[in-house]
N, C-alpha and C positions, 0 to 999 in steps of 0.2 A: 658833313652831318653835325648837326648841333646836339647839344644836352642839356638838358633844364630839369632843375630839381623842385618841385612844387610844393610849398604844405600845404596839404588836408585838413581840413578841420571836419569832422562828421562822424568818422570812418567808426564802425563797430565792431565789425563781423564780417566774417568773407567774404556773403556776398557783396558787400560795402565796396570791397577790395577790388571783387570780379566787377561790380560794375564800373568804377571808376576807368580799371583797366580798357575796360571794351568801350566807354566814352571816347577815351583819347583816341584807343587804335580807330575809332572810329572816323577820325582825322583826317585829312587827303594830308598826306605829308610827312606824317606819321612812319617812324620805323617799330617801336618799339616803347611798349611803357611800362614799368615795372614799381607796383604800388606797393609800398612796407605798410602793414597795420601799427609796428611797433614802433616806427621814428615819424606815420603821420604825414607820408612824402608818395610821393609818385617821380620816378624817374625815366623821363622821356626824351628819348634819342629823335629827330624829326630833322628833315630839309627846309630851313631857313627860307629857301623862295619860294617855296609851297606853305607854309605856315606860318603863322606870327604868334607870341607867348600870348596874345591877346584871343585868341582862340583856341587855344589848348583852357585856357581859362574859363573860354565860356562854357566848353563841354563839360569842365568838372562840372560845375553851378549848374548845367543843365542836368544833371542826372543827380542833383540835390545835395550839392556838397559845397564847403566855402574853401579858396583857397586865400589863405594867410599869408 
């Protein structure tokens, strides 16, 4: 299991938080993501040959968020 730490740039409010969250888990490969409002980060546990950091990225971006 890998771990990657992403920043956020967007984030506001909860459900900023929630949706981020449910972006990633939305993931095929995906274990677990766990977004801080206050450091601006998402922290994501996932299987390296089911996943690439290259699409953990596009799901932030696609639910309206930049990752820095």
């Amino acid at each position: 299991m890998e771990q990657q730490i992403l920043k956020i740039d967007g984030m506001s409010c909860a459900h900023c938080k929630k949706r981020v969250e449910e972006a990633l888990q939305g993931v095929q490969g995906v274990k677990s993501a766990e977004v801080s409002l206050e450091k601006e980060e998402a922290i994501v546990s996932y299987d390296a040959s089911l996943v690439q950091e290259a699409e953990l990225v596009e799901a932030v971006e696609e639910a309206g968020y930049e990752v820095i």
